[in-house]
C-alpha positions as CSV (number, residue, x, y, z in Angstrom):
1,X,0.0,0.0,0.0
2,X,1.7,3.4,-0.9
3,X,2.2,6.0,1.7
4,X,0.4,9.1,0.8
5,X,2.3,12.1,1.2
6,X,1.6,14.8,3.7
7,X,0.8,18.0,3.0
8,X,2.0,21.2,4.1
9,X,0.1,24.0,6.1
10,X,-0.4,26.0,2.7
11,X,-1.7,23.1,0.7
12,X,-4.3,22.4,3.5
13,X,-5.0,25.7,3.7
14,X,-6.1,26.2,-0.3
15,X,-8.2,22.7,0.2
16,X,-10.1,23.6,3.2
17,X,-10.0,27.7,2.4
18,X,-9.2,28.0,5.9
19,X,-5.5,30.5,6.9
20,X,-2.7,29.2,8.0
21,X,-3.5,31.0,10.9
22,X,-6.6,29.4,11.5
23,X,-5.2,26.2,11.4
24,X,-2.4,27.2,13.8
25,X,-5.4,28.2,16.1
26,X,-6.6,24.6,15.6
27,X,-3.7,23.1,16.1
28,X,-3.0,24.8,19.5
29,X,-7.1,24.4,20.6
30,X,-6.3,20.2,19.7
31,X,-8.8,20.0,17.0
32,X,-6.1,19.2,14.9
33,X,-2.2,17.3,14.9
34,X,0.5,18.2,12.4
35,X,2.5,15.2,11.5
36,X,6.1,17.2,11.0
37,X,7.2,19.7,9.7
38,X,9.1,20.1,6.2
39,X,11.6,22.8,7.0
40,X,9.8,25.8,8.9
41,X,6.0,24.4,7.5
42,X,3.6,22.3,9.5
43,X,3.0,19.4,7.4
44,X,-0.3,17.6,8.0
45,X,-1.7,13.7,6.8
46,X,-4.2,13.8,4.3
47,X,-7.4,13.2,6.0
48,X,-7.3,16.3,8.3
49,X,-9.3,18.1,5.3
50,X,-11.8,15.5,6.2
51,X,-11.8,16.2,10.2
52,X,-11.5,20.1,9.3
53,X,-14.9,19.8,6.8
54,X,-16.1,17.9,10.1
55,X,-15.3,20.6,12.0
56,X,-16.5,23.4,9.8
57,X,-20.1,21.4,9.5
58,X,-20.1,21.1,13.5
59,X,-19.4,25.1,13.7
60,X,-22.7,25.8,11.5
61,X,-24.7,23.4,13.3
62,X,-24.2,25.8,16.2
63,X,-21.5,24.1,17.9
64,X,-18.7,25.7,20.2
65,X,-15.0,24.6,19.3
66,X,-15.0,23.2,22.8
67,X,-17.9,21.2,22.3
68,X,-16.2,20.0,18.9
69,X,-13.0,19.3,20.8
70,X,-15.1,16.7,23.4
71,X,-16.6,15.4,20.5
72,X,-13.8,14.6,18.5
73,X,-12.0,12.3,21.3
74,X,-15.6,10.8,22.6
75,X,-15.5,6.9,23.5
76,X,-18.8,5.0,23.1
77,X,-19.1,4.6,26.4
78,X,-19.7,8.7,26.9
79,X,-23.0,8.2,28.1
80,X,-23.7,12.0,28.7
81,X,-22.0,13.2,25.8
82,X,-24.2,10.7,24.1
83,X,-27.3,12.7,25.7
84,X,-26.0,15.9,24.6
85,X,-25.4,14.8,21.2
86,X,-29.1,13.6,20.9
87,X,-30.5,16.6,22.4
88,X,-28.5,18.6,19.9
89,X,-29.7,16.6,17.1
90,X,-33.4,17.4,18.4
91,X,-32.5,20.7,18.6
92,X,-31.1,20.4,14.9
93,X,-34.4,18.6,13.6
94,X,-36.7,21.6,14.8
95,X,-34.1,23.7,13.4
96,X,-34.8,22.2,9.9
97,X,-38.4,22.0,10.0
98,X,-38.5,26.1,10.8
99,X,-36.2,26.5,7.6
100,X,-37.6,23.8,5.8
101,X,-41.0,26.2,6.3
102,X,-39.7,29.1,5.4
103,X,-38.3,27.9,2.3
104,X,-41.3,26.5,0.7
105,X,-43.2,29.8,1.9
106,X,-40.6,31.5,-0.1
107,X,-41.0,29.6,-2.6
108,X,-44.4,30.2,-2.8
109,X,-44.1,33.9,-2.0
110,X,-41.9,34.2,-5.5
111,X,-44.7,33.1,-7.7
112,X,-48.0,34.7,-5.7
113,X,-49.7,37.6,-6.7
114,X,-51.5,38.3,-3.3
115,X,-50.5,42.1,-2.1
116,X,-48.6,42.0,0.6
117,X,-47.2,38.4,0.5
118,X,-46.7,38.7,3.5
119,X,-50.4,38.0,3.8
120,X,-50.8,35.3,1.2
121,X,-53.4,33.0,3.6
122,X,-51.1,30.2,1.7
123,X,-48.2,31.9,2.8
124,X,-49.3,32.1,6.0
125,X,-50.1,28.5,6.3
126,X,-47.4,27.0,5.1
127,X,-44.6,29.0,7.6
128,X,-47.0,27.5,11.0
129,X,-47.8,24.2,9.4
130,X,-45.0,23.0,7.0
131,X,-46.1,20.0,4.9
132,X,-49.9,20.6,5.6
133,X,-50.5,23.6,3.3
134,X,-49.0,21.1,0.7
């Protein structure tokens, strides 16, 4: 099996569109590890574009960089950080459902001719009831 070369602080960087700064202040917060270094550069494996995309995805589900930093060394056996996780996940499901409503009422809004749209009846309906105005 080949070895897959490491890449340097700048090449992670331009993949994840994150600074070299940033990463630094990831590195030092233990969200992420450098493998080396190749001279004065931080060279990193491969997959931490994969554990920083993780981490960028945790950050805009609302997630604190300490929170991330628990999660990313959980065990199974974690049983509150387990409760946590499916409370945030709750918290992420109603967080859906109020965007997944406000999309389809925008949707609607673009092609109604009721003045305001605001007032649309349809409108209205479909922001407090989702799927039902369907």
């Amino acid at each position: 099996m080949p070895l897959t070369a490491a890449l340097d602080i700048a090449e992670v960087a331009e993949r994840t569109g994150m600074t070299a700064s940033a990463l630094r202040f990831y590195e030092r917060r233990g969200l992420i590890r450098s493998s080396g270094r190749n001279g004065l550069r931080r060279t990193f494996s491969p997959d931490v574009v994969d554990r920083i995309a993780l981490i960028s995805c945790a950050q805009a589900a609302g997630f604190t960089l300490a929170q991330i930093a628990v999660f990313l060394v959980a065990s199974p056996g974690d049983a509150e950080l387990r409760e946590r996780m499916a409370a945030k996940a709750h918290a992420l499901d109603q967080d859906i459902d109020r965007l997944t409503r406000m999309r389809d009422s925008l949707r609607h809004a673009a092609t109604c001719t009721h003045t305001p749209l605001v007032e649309c009846p349809e409108f209205k309906t479909r922001i407090r009831n989702g799927d039902e105005a369907h």
